[in-house]
ZAMI-52666 format. One record per residue (C-alpha): residue in one letter; x, z, y. Coordinates in nm, 4 decimals. Example, Ala and Ser with C-alpha at 12.3 -4.5 7.8 and 13.67 -1.06 7.14 Angstrom:
! ZAMI-52666
NODE type        X        Z        Y
NODE    a   1.2300   0.7800  -0.4500
NODE    s   1.3670   0.7140  -0.1060
This chain:
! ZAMI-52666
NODE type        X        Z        Y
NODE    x  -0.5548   4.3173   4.1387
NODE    x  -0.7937   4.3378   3.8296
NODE    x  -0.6064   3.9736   3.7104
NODE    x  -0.3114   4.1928   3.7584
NODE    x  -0.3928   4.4674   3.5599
NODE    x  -0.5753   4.2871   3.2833
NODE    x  -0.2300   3.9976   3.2966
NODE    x   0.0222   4.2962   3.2588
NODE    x  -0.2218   4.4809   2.9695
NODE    x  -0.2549   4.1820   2.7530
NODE    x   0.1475   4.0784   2.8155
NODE    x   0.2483   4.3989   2.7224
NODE    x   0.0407   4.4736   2.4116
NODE    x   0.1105   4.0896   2.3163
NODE    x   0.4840   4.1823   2.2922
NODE    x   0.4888   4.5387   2.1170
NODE    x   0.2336   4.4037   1.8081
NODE    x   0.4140   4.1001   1.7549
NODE    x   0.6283   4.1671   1.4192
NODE    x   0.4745   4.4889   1.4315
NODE    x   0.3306   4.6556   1.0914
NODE    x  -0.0304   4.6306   1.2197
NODE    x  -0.0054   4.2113   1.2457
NODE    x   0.1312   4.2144   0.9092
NODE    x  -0.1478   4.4546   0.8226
NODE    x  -0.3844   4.1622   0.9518
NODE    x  -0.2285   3.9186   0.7498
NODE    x  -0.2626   4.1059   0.3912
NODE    x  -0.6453   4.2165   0.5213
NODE    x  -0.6875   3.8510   0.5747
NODE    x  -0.6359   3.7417   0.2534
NODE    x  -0.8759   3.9816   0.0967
NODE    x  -1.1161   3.9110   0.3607
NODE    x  -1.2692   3.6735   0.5794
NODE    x  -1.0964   3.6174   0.9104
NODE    x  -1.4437   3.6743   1.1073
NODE    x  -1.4315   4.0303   0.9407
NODE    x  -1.0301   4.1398   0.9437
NODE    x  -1.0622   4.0604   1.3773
NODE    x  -1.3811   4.2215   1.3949
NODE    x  -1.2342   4.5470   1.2006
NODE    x  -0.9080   4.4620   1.4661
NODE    x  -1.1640   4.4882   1.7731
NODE    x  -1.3387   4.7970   1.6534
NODE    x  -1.0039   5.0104   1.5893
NODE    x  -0.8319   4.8986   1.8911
NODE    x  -1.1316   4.9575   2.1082
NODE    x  -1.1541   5.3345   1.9968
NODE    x  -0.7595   5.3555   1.9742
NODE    x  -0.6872   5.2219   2.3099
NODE    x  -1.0370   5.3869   2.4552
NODE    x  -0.8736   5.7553   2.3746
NODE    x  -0.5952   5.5864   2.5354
NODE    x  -0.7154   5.4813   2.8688
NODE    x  -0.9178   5.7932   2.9116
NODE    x  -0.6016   6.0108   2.8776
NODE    x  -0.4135   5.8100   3.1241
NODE    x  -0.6942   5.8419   3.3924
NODE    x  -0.7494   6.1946   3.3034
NODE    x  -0.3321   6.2810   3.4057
NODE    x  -0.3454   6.0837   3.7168
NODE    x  -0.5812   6.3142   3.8786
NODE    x  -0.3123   6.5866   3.8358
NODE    x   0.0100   6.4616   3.8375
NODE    x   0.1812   6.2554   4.1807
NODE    x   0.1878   5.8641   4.0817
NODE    x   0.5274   5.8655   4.1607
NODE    x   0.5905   6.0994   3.8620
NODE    x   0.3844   5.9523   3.6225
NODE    x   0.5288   5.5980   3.6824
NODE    x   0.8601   5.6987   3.5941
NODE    x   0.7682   5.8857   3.2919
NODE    x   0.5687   5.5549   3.2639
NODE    x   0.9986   5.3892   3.2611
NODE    x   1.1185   5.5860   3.0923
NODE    x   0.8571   5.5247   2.7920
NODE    x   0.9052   5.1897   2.7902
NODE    x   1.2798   5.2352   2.7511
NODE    x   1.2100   5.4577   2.4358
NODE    x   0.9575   5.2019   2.2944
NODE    x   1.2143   4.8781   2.3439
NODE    x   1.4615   5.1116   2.1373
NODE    x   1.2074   5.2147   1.8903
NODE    x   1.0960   4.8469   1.8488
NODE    x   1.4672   4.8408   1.7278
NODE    x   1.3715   4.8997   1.3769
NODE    x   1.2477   4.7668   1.0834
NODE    x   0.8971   4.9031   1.0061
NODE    x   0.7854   5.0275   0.6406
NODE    x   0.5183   4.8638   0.4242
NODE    x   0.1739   4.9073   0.5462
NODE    x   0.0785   5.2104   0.3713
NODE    x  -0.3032   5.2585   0.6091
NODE    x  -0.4088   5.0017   0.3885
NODE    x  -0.3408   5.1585   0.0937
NODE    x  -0.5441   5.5071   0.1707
NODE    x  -0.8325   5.3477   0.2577
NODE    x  -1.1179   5.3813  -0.0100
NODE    x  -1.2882   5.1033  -0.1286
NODE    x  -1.6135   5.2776  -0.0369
NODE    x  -1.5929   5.1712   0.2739
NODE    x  -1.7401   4.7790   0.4080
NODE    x  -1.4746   4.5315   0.5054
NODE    x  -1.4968   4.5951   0.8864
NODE    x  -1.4914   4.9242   0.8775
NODE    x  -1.1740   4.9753   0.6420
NODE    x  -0.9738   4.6878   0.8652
NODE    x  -1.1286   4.9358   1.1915
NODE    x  -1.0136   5.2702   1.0479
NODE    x  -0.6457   5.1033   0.9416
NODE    x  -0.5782   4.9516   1.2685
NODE    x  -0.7320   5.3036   1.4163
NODE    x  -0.5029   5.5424   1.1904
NODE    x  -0.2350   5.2525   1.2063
NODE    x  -0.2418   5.2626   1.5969
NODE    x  -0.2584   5.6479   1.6193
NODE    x   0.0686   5.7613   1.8469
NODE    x   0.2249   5.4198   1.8182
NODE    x   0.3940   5.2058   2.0751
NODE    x   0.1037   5.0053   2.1596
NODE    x  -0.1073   5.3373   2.2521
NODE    x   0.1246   5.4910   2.4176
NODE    x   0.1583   5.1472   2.6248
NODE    x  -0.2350   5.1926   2.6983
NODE    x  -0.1502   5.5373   2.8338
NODE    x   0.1183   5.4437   3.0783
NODE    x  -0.0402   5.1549   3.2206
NODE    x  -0.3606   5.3678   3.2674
NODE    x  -0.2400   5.6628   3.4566
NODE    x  -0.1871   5.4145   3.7779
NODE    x  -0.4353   5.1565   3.6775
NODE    x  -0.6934   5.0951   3.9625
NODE    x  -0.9569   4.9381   3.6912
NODE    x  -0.8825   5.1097   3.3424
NODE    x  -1.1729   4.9434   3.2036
NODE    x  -0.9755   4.5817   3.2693
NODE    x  -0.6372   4.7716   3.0817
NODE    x  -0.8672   4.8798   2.8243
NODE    x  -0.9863   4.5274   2.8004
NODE    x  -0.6702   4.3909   2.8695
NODE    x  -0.5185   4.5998   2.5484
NODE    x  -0.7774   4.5190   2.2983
NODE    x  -0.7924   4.1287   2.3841
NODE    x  -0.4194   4.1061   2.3151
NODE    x  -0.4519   4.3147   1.9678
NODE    x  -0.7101   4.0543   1.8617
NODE    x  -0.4744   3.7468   1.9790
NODE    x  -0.1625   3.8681   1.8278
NODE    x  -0.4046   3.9748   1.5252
NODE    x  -0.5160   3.5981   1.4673
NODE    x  -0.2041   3.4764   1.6203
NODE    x  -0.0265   3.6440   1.3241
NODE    x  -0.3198   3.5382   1.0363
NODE    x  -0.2569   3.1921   1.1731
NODE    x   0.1623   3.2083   1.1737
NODE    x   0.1026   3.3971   0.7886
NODE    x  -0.0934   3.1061   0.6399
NODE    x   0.0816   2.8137   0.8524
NODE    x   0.4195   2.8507   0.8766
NODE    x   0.5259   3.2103   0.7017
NODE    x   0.8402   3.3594   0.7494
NODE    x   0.9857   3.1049   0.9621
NODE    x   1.0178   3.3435   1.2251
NODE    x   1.2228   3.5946   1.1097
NODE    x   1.1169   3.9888   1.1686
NODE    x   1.4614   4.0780   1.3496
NODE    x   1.3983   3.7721   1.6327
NODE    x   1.0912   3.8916   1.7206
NODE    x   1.2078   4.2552   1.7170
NODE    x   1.4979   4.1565   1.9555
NODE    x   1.2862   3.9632   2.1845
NODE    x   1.0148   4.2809   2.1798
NODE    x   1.2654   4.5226   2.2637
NODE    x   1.4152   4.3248   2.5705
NODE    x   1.1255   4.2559   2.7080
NODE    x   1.0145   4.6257   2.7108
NODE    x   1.3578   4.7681   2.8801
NODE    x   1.3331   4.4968   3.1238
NODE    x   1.0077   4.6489   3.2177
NODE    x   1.1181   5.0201   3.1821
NODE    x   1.4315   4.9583   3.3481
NODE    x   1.2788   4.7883   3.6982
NODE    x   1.0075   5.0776   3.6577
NODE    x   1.2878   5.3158   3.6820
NODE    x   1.4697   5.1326   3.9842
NODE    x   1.1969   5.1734   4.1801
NODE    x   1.0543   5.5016   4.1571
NODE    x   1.3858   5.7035   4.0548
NODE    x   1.5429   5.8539   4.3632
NODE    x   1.7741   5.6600   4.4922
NODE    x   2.0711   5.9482   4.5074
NODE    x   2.0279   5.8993   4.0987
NODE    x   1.9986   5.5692   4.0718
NODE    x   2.3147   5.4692   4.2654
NODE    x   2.5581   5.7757   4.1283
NODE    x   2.7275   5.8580   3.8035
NODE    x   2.4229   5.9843   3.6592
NODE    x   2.2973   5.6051   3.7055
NODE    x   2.5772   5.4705   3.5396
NODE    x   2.5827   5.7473   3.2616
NODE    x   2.2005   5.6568   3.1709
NODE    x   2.2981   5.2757   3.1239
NODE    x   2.5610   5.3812   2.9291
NODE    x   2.3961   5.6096   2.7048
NODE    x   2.0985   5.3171   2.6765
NODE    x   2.3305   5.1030   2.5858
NODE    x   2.5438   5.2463   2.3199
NODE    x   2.1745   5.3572   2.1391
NODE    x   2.0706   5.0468   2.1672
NODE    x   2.3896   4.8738   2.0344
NODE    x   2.3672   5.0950   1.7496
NODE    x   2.0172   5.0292   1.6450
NODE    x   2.0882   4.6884   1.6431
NODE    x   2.3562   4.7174   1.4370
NODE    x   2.1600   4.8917   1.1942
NODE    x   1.8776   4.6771   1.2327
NODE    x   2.0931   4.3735   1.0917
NODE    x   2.1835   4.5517   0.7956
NODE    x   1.8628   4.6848   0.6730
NODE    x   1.7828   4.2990   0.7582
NODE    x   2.0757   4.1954   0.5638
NODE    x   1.9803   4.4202   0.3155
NODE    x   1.6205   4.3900   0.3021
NODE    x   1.6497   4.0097   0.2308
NODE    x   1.9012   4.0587  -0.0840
NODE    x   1.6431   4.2912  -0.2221
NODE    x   1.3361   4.0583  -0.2113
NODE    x   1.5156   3.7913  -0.3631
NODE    x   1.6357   4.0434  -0.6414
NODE    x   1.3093   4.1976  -0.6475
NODE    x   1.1623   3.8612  -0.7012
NODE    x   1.4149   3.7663  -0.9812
NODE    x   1.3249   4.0660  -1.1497
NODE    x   0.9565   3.9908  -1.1424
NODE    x   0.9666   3.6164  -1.2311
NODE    x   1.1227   3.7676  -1.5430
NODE    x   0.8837   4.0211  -1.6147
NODE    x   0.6498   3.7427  -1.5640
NODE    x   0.7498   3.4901  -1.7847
NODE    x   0.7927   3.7811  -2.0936
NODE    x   0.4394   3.9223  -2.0498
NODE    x   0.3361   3.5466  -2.0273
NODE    x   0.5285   3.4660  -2.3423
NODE    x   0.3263   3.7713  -2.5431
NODE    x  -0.0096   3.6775  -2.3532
NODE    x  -0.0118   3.2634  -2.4799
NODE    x   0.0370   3.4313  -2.8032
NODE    x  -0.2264   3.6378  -2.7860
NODE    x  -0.4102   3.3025  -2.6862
NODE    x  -0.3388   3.0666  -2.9739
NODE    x  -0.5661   3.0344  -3.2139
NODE    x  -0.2966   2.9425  -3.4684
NODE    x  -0.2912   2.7468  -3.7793
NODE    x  -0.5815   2.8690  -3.9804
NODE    x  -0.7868   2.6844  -3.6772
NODE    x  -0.5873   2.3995  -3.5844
NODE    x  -0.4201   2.2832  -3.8934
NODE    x  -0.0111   2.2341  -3.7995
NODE    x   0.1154   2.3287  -3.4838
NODE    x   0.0537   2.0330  -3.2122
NODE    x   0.3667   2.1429  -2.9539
NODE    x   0.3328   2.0115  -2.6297
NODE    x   0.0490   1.7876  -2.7577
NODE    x  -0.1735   2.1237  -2.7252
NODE    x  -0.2061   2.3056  -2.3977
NODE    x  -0.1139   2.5981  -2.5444
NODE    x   0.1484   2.5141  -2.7199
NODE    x   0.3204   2.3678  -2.3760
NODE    x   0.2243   2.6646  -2.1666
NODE    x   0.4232   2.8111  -2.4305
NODE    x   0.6887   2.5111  -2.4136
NODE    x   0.6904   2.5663  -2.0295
NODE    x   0.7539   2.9566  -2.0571
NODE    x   1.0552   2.8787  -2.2821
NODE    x   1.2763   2.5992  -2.1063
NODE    x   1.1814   2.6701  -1.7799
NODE    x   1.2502   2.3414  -1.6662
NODE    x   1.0655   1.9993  -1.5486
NODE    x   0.8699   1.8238  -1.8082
NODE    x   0.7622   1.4883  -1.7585
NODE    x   0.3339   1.4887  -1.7491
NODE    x   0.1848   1.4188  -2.1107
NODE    x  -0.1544   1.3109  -2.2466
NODE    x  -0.3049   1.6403  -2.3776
NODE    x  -0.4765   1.5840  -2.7050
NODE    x  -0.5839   1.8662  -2.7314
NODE    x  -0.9358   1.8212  -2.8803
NODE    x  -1.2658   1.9433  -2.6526
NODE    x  -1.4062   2.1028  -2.9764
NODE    x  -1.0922   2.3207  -2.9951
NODE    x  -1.0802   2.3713  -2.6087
NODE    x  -1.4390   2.5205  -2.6499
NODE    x  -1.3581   2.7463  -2.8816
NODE    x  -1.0225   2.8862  -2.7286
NODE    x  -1.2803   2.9249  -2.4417
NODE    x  -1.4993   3.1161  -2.6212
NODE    x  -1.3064   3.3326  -2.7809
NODE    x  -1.0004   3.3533  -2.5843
NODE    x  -1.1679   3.3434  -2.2803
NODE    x  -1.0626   3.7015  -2.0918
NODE    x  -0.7335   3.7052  -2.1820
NODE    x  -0.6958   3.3259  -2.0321
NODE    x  -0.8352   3.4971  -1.7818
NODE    x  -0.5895   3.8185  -1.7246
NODE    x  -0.3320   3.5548  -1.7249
NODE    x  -0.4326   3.3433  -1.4532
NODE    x  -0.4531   3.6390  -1.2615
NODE    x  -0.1125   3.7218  -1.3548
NODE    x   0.0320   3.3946  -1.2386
NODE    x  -0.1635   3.3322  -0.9297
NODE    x  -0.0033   3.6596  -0.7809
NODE    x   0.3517   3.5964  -0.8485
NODE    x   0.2391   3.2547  -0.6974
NODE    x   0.1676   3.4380  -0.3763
NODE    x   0.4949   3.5803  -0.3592
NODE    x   0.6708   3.3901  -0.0713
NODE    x   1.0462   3.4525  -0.2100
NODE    x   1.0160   3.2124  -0.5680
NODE    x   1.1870   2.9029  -0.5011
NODE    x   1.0391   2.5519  -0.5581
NODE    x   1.1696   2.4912  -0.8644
NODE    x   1.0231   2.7659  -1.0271
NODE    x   0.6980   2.7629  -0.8506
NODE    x   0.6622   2.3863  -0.9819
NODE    x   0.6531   2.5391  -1.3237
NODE    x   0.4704   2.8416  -1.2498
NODE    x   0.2153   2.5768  -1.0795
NODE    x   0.1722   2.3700  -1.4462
NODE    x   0.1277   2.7049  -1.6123
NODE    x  -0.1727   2.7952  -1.4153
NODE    x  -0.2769   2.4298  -1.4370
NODE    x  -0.2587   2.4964  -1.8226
NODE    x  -0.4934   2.7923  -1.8110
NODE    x  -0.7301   2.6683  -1.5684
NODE    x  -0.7892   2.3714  -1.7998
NODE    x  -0.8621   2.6452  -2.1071
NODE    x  -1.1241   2.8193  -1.8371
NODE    x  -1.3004   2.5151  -1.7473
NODE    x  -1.1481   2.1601  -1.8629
NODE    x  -0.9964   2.0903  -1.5215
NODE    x  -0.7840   2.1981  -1.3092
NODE    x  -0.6771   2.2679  -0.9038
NODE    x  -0.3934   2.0266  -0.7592
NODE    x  -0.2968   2.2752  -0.4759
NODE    x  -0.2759   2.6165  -0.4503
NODE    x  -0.2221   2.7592  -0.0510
NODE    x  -0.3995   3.1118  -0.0807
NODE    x  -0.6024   3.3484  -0.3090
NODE    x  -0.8789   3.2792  -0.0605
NODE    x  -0.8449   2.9545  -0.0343
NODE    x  -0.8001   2.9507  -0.4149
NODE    x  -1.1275   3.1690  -0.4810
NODE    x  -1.3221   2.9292  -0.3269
NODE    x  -1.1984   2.6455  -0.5061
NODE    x  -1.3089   2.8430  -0.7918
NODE    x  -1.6482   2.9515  -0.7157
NODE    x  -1.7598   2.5830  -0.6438
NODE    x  -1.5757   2.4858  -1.0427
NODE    x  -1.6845   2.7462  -1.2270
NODE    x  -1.9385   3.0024  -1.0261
NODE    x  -1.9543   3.2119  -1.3520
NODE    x  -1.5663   3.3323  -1.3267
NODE    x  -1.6113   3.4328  -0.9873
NODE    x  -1.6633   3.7897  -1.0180
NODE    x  -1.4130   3.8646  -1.2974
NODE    x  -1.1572   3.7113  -1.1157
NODE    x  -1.2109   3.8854  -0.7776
NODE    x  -1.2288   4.2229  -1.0368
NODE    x  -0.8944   4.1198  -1.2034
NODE    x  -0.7381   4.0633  -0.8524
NODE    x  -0.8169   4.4042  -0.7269
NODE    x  -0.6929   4.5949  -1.0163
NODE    x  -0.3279   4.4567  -1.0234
């Protein structure tokens, strides 16, 4: 019975977080923060979430018939399958958290505020009011936050948006009336379950349910076109403020003499910015002497740059093409910072680290920069 309970609490929570704002809310935690830290912060704010949860659930079935309470329990699960039927809005928990707070605890109160009336606490509710063990549902709950937590920090860094948000929502949502619906069957009087008023409830489900679907698809539909227009419009904005900012950076010809072109690495950042197009790889001759001194006195706005480019590398939507550019740009400025510079870029994380072991001294302004834009 307790392998029951704990089978059907982890199942169920599995199914209502995947594709659900709080695993994308573990994704953008972990790449601010270590993974160790973003499911530790998941634990905490599930435990309390689901705790108020289970206690709730035990409290009602000491005053209310099981019977009753299991067909409420149906006819929740109905409503969450058709509320899973929509596409969820940015994660804004994240954004009201202060940065007062330690990593843990801002991941805890997000998923805790995140979590608060949701589908997924609700769930804990309903499968505690009958539960024999709620300490294995509460268990059961939080266990399947943290796996669809990692789960969805692993899918985010390994195979991104594959997966697309409307398959899992579809798979989420049938799932959950399958449940609601045999929940119903079996503790709904039978004189409703086999009359009109039977038939006029899987009617009604139905035609809800068709519609949300259909709606679904075209905020899909819609939401797509927009991130690739969104993303046009950036790479643009981009590529002018980078345009001003290798301006800014050039030393110019009281220091170097006649301009050098490609032959400098400013000169084909600035090359790069203009075509936008493949270059073959050239010998920089750009002298160390003058490399130094860009350093010196160039060295923050280099800086500012990189920053810029490394987060419109992050965004998912640019195509190859353009990333392959983007990539030699940041190349460029990383060999202004300090002479060298990183083959592969995966994930500002990954990225930082790469960093701190080639030049420990940048460390902090660029985790600084990051945060502000």
């Amino acid at each position: 019975m307790m392998l029951v309970e704990f089978i059907q609490a982890f199942g169920l929570i599995f199914i209502a977080e995947m594709g659900d704002k709080t695993q994308i809310l573990a994704m953008a935690f972990a790449t601010k923060y270590s993974v160790k830290a973003v499911l530790v912060g998941i634990g905490l704010g599930s435990l309390f979430n689901h705790g108020l949860a289970v206690v709730l659930g035990s409290y009602l079935s000491n005053f209310i018939p099981i019977s009753t309470i299991q067909m409420v329990a149906g006819f929740a699960f109905v409503a969450f399958a058709l509320w899973t039927l929509q596409m969820e809005e940015d994660h804004k928990e994240e954004k009201k958290m202060k940065k007062s707070f330690g990593p843990i605890m801002t991941i805890a109160l997000a998923f805790f505020i995140g979590e608060l009336g949701d589908k997924t606490q609700l769930t804990a509710i309903t499968l505690s009011v009958d539960a024999a063990y709620p300490a294995i549902i509460l268990m059961g709950t939080v266990i399947g936050m943290l796996v669809t937590g990692g789960l969805g920090i692993y899918v985010g860094r390994k195979i991104g948006d594959k997966v697309p948000e409307l398959t899992i929502k579809l798979v989420a949502a049938s799932i959950f009336m399958f449940f609601g619906l045999t929940k119903l069957y079996g503790t709904v009087p039978k004189q409703y379950v086999n009359s009109i008023y039977g038939i006029v409830f899987i009617i009604l489900i139905g035609v809800i349910a068709t519609v949300r679907v259909k709606k679904l698809w075209k905020m899909h539909k819609s939401l797509n076109a927009s991130k690739y227009v969104g993303t046009s419009k950036r790479l643009q904005e981009y590529y002018q403020m980078m345009d001003q900012d290798i301006k800014n950076i050039c030393l110019g010809n009281r220091y170097c003499g006649d301009c050098q072109r490609s032959g400098c690495v400013v000169g084909r950042t600035k090359a790069l910015i203009k075509q936008m197009e493949d270059w073959d790889q050239h010998i920089l001759v750009y002298e160390d002497k003058k490399l130094e001194v860009l350093r010196d006195a160039k060295k923050e706005r280099v800086l500012e740059a990189l920053v810029t480019t490394l987060r419109i590398l992050s965004n998912e939507q640019i195509k190859h093409k353009e990333l392959k550019t983007i990539h030699q740009i940041r190349q460029n400025f990383e060999k202004i910072l300090w002479g060298t510079s990183i083959d592969v870029f995966t994930s500002l994380r990954a990225y930082r680290e790469q960093v701190k072991a080639i030049a420990p001294e940048l460390v902090c302004s660029l985790d600084t920069m990051l945060e502000d834009t």
